[in-house]
N, C-alpha and C positions, 0 to 999 in steps of 0.2 A: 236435555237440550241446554239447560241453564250451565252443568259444568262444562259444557263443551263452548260454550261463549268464554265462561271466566275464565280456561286455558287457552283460549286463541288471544285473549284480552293479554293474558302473564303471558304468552309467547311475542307479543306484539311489544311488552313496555319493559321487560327483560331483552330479549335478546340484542339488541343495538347497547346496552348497556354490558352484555357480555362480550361483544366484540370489542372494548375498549379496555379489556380486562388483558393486560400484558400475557404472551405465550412464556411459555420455557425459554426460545429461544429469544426472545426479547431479551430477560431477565438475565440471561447469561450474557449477551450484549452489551447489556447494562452495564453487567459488572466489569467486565474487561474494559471496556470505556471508562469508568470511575475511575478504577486503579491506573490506566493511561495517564487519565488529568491529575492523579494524585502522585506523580512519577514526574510532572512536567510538559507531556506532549500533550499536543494538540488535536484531535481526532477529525477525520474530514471524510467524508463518503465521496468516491471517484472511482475511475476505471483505470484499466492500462492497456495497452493497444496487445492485443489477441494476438499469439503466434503461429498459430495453427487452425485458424479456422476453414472449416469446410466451403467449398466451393457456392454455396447458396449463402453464406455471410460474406462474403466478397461482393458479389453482384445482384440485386433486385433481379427483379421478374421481368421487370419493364429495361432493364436494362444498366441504372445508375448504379456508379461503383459505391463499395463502402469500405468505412475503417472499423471493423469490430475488433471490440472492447468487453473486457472482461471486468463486470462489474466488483468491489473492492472498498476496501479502507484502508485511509494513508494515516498513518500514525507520524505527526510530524516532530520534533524537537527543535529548538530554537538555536539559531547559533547567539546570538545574544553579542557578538564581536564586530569590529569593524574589519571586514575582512578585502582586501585588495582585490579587484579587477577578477571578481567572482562573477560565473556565471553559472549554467546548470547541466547537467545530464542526469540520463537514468539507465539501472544497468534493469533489465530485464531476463528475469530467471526462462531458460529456454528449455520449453516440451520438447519431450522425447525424439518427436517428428515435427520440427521445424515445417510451415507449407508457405512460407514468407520470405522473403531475402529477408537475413539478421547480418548483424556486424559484431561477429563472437570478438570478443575480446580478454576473455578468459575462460577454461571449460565448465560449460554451465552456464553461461550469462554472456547478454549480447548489449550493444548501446542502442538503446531506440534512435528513432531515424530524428526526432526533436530535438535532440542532444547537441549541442554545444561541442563540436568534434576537437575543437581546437584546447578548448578547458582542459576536455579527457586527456588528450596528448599531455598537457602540463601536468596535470593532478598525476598521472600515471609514469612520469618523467621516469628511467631508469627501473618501471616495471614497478613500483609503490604502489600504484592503485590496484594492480591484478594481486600482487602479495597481501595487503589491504583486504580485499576482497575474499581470497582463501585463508585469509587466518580467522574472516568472521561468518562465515556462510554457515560452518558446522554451525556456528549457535542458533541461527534464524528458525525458524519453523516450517516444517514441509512448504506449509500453503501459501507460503510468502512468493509474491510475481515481481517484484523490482526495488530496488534501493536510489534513490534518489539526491541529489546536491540542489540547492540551490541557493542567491545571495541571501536568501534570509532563514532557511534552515536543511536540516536531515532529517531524511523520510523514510520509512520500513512502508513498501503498499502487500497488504496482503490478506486473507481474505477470511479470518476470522474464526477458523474452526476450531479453535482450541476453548475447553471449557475455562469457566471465569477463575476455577480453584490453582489451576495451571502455572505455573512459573512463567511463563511465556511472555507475559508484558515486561516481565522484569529483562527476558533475556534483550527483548527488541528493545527497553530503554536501555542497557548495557552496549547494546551494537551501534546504536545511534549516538549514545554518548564517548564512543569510541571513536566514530566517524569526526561528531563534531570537535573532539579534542583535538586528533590530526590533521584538519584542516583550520582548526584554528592556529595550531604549530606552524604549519608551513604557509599560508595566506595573509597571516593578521597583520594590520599595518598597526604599529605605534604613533597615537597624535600629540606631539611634543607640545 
């Protein structure tokens, strides 16, 4: 009876302390988020509006409509410029079976409906933002869901499956740093 107290006792004053013991995938977490900040970006947990969701993530039971969202991490990079009469969009990478109105804009990716329609027309002026677009998509990573602008940076949102040992931060800090280059070329204003 006595050992059977002392191991309820160690299951009682261990276990809450092993719950606080990082998993694997924490750890791998970790790390790709380190080497993120140690590249320059920002790291931010958010969502992106769902393309394809089934008919019960649309609508409650009771009736109220909704917007589901695919939970995610935005890996942001800084423009760091003073860039003219910036606003924002986001291209969102589009499932096989679309169950939404999208606004494709190039194959593979659509503007969410939040987007700054007017920006995109600019940014895309003579078809640069769709060429833009497929020159850097090869690099991204399967599980990446949107590419982002906004006045104060570029954003890779996606959803983190790649292990820590991975090249993959490198490649989204290379895509982003690419993004933000080109819109610093074409946007930036000089303050004399």
């Amino acid at each position: 009876m006595t050992w059977l107290i002392i191991a309820l006792i160690m299951v009682v004053v261990i276990g809450p302390v092993m719950y606080l013991v990082p998993t694997a995938k924490d750890k791998r977490l970790t790390g790709l988020r380190a080497s993120a900040r140690g590249r320059g970006l920002n790291v931010q947990i958010t969502s992106v509006p769902k393309l394809d969701p089934a008919g019960h993530e649309r609508v409650t039971a009771g009736g109220k409509t909704q917007d589901p969202c695919t939970p995610c991490a935005a890996y942001h990079l800084p423009l760091g410029d003073n860039l003219a009469d910036m606003s924002h969009f986001m291209l969102v990478k589009l499932p096989e079976h679309p169950t939404v109105l999208v606004n494709e804009v190039s194959p593979g990716w659509a503007l969410s409906k939040e987007s700054d329609q007017s920006f995109w027309q600019r940014y895309n002026t003579g078809g640069a933002g769709v060429a833009q677009l497929s020159d850097i998509s090869e690099q991204l990573p399967a599980d990446v869901l949107a590419l982002a602008v906004d006045a104060r940076s570029v954003a890779c949102y996606w959803q983190e499956k790649a292990a820590a040992e991975d090249d993959v931060v490198d490649r989204i800090a290379a895509v982003l740093g690419h993004l933000r280059d080109d819109l610093i070329t074409r946007f930036s204003t000089r303050i004399s």
